[in-house]
DOLO-383408 format. One record per residue: x, y, z of N, C-alpha, C in turn; residue number from 1; residue in one letter; chain. Coordinates in Angstrom, 2 decimals, always signed. Example, Ala and Ser with C-alpha at 12.3 -4.5 7.8 and 13.67 -1.06 7.14 Angstrom:
nxx;nyy;nzz;caxx;cayy;cazz;cxx;cyy;czz;num;residu;chaine
+13.19;-5.69;+7.80;+12.30;-4.50;+7.80;+13.20;-3.30;+7.80;1;A;A
+12.85;-2.25;+7.08;+13.67;-1.06;+7.14;+12.90;+0.03;+7.87;2;S;A
END
This chain:
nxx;nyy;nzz;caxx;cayy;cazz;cxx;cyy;czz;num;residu;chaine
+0.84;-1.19;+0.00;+0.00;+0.00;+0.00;+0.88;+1.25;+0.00;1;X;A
+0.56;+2.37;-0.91;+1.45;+3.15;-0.99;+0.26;+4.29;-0.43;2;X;A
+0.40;+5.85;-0.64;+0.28;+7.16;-0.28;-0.24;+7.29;-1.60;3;X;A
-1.58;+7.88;-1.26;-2.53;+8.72;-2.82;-1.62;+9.56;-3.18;4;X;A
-1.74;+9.78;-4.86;-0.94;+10.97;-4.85;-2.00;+12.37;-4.82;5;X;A
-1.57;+13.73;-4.64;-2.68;+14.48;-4.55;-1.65;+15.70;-5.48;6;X;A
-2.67;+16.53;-6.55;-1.91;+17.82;-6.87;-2.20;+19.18;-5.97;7;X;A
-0.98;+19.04;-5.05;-1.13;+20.13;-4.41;-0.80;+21.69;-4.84;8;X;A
-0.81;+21.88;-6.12;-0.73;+23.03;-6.66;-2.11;+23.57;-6.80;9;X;A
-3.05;+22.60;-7.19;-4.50;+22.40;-7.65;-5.38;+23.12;-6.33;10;X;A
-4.84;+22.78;-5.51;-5.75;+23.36;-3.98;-5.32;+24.85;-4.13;11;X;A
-7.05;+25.24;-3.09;-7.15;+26.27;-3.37;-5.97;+26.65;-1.27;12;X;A
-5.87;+28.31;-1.54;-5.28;+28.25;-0.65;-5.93;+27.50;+0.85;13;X;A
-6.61;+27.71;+1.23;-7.33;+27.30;+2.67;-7.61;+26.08;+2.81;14;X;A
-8.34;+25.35;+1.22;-7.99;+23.92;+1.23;-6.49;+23.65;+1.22;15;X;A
-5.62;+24.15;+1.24;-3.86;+23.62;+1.07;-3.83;+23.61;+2.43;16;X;A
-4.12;+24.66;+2.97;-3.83;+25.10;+4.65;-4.54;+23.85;+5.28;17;X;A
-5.58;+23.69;+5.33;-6.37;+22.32;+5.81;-5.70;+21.07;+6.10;18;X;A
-5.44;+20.92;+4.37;-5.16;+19.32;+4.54;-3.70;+19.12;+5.11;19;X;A
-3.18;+20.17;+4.98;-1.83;+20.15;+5.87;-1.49;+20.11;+7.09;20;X;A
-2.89;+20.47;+7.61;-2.60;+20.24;+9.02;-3.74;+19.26;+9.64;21;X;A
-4.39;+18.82;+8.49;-4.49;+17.33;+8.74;-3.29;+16.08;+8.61;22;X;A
-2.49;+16.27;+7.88;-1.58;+15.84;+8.11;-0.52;+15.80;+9.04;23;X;A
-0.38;+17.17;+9.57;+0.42;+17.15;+10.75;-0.54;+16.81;+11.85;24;X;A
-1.58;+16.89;+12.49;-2.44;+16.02;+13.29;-2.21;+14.75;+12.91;25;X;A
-2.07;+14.06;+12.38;-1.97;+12.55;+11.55;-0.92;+11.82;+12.20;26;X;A
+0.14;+12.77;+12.27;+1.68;+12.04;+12.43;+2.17;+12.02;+13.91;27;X;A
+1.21;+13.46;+14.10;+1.20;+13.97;+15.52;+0.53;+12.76;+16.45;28;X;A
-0.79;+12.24;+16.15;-1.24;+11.36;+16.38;-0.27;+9.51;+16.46;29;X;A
+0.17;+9.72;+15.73;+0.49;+8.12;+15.63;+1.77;+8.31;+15.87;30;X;A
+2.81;+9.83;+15.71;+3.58;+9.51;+16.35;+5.09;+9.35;+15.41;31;X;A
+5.85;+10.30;+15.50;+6.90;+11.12;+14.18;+7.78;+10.35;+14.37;32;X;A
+8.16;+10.01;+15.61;+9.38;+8.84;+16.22;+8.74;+7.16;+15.95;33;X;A
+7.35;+6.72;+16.30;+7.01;+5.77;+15.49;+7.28;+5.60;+14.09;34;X;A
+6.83;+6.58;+13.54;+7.35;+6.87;+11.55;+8.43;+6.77;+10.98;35;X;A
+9.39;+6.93;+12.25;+10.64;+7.52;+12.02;+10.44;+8.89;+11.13;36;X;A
+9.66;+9.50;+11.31;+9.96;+10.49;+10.05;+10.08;+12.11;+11.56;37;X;A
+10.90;+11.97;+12.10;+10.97;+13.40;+13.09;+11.86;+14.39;+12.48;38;X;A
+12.25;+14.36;+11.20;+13.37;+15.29;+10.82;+12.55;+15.96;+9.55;39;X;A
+11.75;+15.10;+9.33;+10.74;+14.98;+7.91;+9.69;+16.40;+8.82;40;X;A
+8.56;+15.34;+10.10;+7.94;+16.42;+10.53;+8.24;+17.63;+11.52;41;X;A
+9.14;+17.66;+11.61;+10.11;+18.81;+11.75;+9.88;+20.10;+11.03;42;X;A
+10.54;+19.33;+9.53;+9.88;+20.72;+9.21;+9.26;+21.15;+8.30;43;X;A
+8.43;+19.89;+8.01;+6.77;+20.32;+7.58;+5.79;+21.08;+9.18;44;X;A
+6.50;+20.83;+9.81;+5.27;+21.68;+11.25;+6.14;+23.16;+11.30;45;X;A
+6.92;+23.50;+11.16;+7.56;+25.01;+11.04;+7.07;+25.68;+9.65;46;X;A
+7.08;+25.02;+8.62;+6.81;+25.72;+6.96;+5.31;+25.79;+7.22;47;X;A
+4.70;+24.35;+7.96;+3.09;+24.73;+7.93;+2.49;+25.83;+8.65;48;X;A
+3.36;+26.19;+10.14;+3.07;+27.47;+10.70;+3.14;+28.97;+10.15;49;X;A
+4.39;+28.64;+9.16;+5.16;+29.65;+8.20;+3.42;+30.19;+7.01;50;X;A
+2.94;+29.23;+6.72;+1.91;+29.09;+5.71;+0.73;+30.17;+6.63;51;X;A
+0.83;+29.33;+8.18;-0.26;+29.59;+8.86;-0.20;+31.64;+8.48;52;X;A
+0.93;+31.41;+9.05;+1.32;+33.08;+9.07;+0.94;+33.82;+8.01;53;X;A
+1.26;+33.54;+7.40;+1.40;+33.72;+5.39;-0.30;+34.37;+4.73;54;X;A
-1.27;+32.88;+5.39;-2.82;+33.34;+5.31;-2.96;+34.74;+5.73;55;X;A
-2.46;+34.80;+7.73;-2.81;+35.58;+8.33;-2.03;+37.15;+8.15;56;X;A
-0.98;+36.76;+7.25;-0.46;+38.34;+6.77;-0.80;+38.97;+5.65;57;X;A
-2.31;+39.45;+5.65;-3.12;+40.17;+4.75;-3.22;+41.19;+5.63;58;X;A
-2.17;+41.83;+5.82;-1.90;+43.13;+7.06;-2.85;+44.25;+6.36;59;X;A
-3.60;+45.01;+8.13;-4.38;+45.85;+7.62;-3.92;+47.25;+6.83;60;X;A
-4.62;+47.15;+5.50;-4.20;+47.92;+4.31;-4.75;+49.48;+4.94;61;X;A
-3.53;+50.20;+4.53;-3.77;+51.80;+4.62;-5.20;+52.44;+4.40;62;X;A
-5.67;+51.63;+3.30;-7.10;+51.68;+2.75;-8.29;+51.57;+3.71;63;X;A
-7.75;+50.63;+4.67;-8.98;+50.31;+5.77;-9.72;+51.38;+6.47;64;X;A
-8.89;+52.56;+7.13;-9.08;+53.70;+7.71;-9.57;+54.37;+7.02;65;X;A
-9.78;+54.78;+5.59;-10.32;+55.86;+4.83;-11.81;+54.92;+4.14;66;X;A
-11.69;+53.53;+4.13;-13.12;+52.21;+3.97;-14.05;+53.35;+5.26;67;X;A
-13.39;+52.80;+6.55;-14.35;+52.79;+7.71;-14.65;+54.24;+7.87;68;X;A
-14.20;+55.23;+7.06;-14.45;+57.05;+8.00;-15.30;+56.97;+6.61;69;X;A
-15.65;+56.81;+5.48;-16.28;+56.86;+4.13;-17.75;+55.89;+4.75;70;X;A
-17.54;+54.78;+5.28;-18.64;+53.69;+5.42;-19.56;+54.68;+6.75;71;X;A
-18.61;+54.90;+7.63;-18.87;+55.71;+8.61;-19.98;+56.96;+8.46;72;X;A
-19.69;+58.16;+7.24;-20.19;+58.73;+6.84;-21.32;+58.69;+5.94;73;X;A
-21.39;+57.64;+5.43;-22.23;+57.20;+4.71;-23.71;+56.37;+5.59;74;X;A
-23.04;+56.14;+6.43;-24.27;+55.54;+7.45;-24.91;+56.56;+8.22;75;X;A
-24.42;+57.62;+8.40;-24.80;+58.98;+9.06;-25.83;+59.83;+7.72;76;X;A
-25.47;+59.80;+6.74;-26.41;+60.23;+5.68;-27.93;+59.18;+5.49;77;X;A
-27.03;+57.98;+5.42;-28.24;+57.07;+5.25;-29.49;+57.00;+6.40;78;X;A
-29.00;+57.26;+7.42;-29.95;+57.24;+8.98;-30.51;+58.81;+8.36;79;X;A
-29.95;+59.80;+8.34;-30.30;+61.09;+8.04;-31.59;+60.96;+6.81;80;X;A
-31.49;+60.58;+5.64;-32.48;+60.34;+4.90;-33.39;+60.00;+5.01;81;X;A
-33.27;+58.28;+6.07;-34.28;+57.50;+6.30;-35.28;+58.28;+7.36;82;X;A
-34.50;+59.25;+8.60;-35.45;+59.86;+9.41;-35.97;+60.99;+8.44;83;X;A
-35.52;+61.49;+7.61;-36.20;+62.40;+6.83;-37.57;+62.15;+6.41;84;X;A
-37.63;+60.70;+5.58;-38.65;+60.22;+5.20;-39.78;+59.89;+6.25;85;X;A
-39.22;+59.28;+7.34;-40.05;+58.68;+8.63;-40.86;+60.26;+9.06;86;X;A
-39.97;+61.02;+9.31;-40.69;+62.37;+9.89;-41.93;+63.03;+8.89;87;X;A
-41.62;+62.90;+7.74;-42.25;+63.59;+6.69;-43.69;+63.05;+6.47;88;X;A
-43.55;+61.62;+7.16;-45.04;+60.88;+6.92;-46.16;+61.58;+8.40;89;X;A
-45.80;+62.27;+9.15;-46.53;+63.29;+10.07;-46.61;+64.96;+9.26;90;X;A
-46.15;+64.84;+8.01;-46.51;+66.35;+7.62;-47.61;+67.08;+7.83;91;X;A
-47.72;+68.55;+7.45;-48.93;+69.12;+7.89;-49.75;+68.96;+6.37;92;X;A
-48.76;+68.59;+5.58;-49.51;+69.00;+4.07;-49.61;+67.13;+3.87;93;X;A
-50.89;+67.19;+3.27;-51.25;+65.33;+3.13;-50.62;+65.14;+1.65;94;X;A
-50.37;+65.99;+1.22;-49.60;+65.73;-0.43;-48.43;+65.32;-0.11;95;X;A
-47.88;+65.99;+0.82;-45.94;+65.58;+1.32;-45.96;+63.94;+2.29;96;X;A
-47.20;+64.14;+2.90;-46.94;+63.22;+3.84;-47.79;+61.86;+3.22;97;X;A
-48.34;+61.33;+2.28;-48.35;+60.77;+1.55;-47.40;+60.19;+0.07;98;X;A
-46.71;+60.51;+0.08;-45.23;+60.82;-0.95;-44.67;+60.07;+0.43;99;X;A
-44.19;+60.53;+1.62;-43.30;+59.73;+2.62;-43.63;+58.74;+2.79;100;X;A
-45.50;+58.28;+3.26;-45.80;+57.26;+3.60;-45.13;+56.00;+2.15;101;X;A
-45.15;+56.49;+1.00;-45.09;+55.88;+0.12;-43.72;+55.19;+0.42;102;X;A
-42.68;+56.37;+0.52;-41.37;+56.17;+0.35;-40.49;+55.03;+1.83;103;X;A
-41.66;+55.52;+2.23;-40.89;+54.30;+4.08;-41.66;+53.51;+3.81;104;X;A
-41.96;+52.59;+2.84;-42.72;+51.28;+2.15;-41.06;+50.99;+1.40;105;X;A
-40.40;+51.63;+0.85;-39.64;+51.47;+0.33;-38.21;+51.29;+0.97;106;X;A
-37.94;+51.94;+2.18;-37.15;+52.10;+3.20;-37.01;+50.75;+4.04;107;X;A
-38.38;+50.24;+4.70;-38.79;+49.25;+5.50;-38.90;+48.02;+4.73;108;X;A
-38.54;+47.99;+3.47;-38.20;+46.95;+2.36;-36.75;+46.55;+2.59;109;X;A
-36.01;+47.35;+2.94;-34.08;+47.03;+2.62;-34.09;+47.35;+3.86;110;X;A
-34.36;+47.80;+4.98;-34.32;+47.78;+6.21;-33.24;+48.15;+7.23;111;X;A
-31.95;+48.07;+7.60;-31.45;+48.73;+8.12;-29.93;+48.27;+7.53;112;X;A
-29.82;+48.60;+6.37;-28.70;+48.51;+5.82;-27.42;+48.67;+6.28;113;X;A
-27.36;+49.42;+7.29;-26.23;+49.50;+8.27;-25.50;+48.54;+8.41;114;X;A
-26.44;+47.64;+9.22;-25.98;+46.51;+9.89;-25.67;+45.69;+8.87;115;X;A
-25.46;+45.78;+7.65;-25.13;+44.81;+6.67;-23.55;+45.08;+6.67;116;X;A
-22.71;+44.06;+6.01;-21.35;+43.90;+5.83;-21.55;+44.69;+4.76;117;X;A
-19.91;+45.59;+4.39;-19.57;+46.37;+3.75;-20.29;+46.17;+2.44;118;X;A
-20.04;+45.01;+1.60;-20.48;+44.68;+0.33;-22.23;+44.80;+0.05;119;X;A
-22.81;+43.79;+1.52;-24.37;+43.77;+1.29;-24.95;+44.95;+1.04;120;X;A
-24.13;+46.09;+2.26;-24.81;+47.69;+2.35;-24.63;+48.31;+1.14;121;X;A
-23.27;+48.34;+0.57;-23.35;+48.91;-0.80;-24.41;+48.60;-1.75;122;X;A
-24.27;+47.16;-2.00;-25.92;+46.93;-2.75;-27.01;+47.30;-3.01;123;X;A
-26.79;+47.18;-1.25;-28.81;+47.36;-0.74;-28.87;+48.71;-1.02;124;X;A
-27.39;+49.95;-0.55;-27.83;+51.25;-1.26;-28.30;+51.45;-2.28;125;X;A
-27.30;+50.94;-3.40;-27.09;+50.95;-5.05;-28.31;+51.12;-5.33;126;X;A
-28.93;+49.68;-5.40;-30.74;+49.52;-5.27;-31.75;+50.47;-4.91;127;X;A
-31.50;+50.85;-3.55;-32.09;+51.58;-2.70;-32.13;+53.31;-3.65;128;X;A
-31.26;+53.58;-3.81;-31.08;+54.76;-4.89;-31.62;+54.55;-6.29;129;X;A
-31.66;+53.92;-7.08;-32.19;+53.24;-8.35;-33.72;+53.71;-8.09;130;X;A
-33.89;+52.85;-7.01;-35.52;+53.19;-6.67;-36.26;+54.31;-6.50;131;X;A
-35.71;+55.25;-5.45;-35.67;+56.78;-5.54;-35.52;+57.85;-6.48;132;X;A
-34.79;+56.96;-7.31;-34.23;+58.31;-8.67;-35.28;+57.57;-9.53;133;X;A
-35.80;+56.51;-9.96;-36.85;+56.51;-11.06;-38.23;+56.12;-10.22;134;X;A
-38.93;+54.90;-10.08;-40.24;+55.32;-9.31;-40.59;+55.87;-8.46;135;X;A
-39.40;+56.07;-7.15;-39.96;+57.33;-6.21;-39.38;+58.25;-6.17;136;X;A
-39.06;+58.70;-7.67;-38.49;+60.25;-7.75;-39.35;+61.43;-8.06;137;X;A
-41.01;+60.81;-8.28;-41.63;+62.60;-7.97;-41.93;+62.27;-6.49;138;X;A
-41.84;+61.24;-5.70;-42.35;+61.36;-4.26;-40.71;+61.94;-3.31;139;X;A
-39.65;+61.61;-3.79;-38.24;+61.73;-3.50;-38.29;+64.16;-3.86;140;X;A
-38.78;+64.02;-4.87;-38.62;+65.33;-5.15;-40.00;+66.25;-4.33;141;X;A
-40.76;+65.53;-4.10;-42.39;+66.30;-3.37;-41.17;+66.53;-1.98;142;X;A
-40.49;+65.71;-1.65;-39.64;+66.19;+0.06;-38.99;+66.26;+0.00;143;X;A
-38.05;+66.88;-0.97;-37.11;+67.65;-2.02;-35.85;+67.17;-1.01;144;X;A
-35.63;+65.74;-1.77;-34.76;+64.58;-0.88;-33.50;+64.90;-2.33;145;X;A
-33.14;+65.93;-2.66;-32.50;+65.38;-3.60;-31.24;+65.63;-3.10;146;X;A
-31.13;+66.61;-1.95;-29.27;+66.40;-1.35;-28.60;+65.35;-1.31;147;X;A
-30.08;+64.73;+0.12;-29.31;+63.50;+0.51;-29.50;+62.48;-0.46;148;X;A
-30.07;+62.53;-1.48;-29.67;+61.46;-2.21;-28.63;+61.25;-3.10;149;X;A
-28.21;+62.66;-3.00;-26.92;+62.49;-4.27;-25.89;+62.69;-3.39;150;X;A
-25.61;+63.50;-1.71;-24.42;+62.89;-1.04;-24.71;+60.89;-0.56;151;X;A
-25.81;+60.43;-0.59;-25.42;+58.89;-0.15;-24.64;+58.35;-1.20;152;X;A
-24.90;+58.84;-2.76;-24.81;+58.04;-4.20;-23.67;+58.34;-3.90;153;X;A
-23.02;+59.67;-3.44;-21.15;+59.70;-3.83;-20.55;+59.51;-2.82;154;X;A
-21.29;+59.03;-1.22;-20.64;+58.21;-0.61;-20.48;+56.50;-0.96;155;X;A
-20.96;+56.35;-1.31;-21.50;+54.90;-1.76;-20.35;+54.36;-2.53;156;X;A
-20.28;+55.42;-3.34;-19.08;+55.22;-4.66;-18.19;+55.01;-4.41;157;X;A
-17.82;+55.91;-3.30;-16.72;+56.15;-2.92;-15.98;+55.01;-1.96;158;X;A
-16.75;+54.62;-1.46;-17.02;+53.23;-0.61;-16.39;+51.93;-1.36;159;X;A
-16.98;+51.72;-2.34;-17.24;+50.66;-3.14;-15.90;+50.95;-4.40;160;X;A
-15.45;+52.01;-4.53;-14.18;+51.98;-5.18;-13.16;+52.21;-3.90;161;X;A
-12.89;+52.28;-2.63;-11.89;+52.29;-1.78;-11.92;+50.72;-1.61;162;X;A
-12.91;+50.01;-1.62;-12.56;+47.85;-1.45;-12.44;+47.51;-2.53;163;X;A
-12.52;+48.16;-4.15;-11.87;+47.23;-5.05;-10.34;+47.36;-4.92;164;X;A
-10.32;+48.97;-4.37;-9.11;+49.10;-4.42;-7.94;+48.31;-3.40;165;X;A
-8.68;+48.08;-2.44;-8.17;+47.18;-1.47;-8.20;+45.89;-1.55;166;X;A
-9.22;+45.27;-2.29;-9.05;+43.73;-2.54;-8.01;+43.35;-3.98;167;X;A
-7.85;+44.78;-4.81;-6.37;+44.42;-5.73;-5.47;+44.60;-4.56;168;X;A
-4.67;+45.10;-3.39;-3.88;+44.92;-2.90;-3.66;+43.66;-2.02;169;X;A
-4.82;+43.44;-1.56;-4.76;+42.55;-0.72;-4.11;+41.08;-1.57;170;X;A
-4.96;+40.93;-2.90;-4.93;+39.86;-3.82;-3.48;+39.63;-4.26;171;X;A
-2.99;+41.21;-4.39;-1.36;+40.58;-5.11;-0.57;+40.39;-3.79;172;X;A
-0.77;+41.03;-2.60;-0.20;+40.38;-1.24;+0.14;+39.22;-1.22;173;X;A
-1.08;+38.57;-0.84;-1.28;+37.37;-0.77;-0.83;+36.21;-1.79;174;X;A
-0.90;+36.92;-3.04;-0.19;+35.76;-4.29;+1.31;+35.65;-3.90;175;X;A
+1.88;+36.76;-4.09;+3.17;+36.92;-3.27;+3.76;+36.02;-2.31;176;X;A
+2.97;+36.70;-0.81;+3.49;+36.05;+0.44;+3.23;+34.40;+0.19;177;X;A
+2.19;+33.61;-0.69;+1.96;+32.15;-0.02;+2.87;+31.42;-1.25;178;X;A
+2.93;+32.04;-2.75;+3.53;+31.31;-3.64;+4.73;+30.62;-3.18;179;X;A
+5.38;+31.60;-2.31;+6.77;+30.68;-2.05;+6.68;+29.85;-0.76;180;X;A
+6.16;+30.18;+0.21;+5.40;+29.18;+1.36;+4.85;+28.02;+0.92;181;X;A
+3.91;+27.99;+0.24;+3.14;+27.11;-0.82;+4.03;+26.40;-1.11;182;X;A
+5.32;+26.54;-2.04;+6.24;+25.22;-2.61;+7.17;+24.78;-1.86;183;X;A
+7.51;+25.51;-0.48;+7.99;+25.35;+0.67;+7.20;+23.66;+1.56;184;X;A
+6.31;+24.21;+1.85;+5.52;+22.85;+2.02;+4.89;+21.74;+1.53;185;X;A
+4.83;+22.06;+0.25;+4.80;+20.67;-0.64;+5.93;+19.84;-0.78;186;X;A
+7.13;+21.31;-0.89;+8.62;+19.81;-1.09;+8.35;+19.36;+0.50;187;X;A
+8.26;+19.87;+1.40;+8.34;+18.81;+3.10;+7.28;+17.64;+2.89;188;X;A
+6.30;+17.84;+2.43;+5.34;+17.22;+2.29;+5.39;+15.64;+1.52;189;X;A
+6.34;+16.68;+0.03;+6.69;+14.84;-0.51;+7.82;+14.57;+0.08;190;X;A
+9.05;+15.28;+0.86;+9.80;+14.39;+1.72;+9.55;+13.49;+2.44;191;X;A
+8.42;+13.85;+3.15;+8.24;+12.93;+4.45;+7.18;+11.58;+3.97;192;X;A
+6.64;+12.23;+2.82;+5.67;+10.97;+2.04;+6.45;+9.91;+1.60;193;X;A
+7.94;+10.22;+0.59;+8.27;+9.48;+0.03;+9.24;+8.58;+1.32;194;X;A
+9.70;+9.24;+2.31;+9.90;+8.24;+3.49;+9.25;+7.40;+3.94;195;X;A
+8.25;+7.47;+4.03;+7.25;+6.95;+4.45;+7.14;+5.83;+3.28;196;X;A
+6.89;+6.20;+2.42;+6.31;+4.84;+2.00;+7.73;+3.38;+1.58;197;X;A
+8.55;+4.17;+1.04;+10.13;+3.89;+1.50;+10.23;+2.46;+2.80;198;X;A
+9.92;+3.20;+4.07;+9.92;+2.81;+5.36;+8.90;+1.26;+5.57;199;X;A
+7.99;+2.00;+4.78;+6.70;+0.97;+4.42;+7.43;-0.22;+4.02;200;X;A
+7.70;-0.24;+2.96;+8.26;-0.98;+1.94;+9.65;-1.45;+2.73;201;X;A
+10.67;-1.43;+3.53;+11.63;-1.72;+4.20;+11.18;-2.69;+5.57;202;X;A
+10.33;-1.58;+6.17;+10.25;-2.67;+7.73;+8.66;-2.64;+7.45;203;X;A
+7.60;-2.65;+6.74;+6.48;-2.68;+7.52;+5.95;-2.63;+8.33;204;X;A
+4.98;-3.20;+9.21;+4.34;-2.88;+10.33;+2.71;-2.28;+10.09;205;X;A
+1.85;-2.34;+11.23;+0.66;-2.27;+11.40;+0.85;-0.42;+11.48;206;X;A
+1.78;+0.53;+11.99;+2.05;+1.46;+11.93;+2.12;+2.42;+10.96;207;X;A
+2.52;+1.55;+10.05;+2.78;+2.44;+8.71;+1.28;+2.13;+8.01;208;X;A
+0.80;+1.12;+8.15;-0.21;+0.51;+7.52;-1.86;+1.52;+7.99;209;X;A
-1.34;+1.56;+9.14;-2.71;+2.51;+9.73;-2.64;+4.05;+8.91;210;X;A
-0.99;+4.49;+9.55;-0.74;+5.96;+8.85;-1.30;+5.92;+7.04;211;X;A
-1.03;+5.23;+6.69;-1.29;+5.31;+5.17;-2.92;+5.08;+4.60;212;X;A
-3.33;+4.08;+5.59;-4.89;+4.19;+5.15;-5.35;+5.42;+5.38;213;X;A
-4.79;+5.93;+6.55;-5.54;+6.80;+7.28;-5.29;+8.33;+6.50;214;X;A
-3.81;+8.38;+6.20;-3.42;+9.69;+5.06;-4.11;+9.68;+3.46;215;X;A
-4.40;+8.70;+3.01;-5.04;+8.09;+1.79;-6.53;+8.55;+2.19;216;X;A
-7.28;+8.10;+2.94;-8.57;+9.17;+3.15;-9.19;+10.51;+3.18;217;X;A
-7.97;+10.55;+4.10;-7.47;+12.73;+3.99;-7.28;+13.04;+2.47;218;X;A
-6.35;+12.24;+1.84;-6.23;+12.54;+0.11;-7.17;+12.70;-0.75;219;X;A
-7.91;+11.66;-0.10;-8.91;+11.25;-1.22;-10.29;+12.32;-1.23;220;X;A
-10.73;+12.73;+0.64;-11.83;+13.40;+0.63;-11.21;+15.13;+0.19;221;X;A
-9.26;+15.43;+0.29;-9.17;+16.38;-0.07;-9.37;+16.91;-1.46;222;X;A
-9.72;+15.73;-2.02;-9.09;+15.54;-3.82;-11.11;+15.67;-4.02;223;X;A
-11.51;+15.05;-3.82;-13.48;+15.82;-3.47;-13.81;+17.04;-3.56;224;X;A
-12.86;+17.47;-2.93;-13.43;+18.99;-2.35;-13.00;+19.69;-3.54;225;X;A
-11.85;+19.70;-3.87;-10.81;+20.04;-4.96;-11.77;+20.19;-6.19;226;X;A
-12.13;+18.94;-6.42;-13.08;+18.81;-7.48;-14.33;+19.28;-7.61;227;X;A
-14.99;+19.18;-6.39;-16.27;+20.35;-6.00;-16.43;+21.18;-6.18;228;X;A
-14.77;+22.30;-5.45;-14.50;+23.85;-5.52;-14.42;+23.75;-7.12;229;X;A
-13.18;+23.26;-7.81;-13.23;+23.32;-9.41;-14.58;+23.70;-10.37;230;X;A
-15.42;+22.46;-9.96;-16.59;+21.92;-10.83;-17.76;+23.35;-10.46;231;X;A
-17.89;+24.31;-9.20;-18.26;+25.71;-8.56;-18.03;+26.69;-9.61;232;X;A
-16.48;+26.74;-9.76;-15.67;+27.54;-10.62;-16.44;+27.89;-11.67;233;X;A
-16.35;+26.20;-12.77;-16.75;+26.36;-14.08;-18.38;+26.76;-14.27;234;X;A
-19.17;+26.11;-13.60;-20.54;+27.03;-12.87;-20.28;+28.25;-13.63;235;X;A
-20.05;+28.58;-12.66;-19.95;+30.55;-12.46;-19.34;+30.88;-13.82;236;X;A
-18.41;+30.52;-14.68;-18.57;+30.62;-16.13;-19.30;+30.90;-16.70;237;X;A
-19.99;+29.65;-16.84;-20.78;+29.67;-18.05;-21.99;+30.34;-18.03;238;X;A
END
């Protein structure tokens, strides 16, 4: 019995991170000095921490602070509008305050956008504005909403081009920092494999025999997922 083979180039990063430290649980488990392989997991458990690091150094981008005072401001307009509308449905004139009632039908639809993550809120604005500027734009103009609707639109923007701009930095970061981590732990990876099965093949034992069924499962359900995430991918293509 030998060791599945798996293409670990093919994994995506977090699946790489995973099965790697299913593997080091594995050896950890049964035991590096049983394996003989302690020089092997040595230092596949330092490169895998190295990796760990690697994920976790998507250091917060300069960008973040000018995201959160823009998102910040933008939620202060958006509350500002929405009480605009809420107040306006007590007007003294039933022409204005009918136009509001209309418009907090529309408000109480997308609901407190705030509390949405950066991306959802942008949306739900995007939308939320669309709506205002063509069907409730003579009720938007009867409560002559047109400030705050055109400072939310160029906070919004502004919003939503400060995280593309941050997810291109973050993206080439990250290609960067893991590419060489990444082939760092695959060569430990087939070191200590090809010992292993080596070892197999020399002294046998119920030891090696367990480790290998047991790493061959990890392979196999990692090589699933692989194919899952892939088969997702081409989806979203077509």
């Amino acid at each position: 019995m030998k060791i599945e083979n798996i293409y670990l180039y093919r994994l995506r990063n977090d699946t790489h991170f995973q099965f790697m430290q299913y593997v080091v649980a594995l050896v950890k488990e049964i035991g590096a000095e049983a394996l003989r392989v302690e020089a092997q997991m040595a230092a596949l458990t330092l490169l895998h921490s190295q990796e760990d690091e690697a994920l976790k150094k998507i250091v917060r981008s300069a960008l973040t602070d000018d995201i959160e005072d823009a998102d910040h401001a933008r939620d202060a307009v958006f509350r500002g509008l929405s009480d605009a509308v809420v107040s306006a449905t007590n007007h003294y004139n039933p022409i204005v305050g009918e136009a509001a009632r209309r418009l907090r039908i529309v408000f109480d639809t997308y609901g407190n956008v705030v509390a949405r993550t950066l991306d959802d809120e942008t949306s739900a604005i995007h939308n939320l504005l669309v709506e205002l500027t063509t069907k409730g734009a003579l009720d938007a103009e009867t409560l002559d909403l047109g400030g705050w609707i055109g400072e939310l639109d160029r906070l919004n923007l502004e919003v939503q081009g400060l995280i593309l701009r941050r997810a291109d930095e973050e993206a080439e970061r990250t290609k960067l920092v893991l590419r060489t981590v990444r082939l760092e732990v695959d060569e430990a990876y087939r070191i200590l494999v090809e010992r292993v099965d080596a070892l197999a093949v020399v002294d046998g034992g119920a030891v090696y025999d367990t480790f290998i069924s047991r790493l061959n499962e990890i392979v196999v359900r990692t090589r699933d997922i692989a194919a899952q995430q892939a088969g997702r991918r081409e989806k979203k293509k077509l």
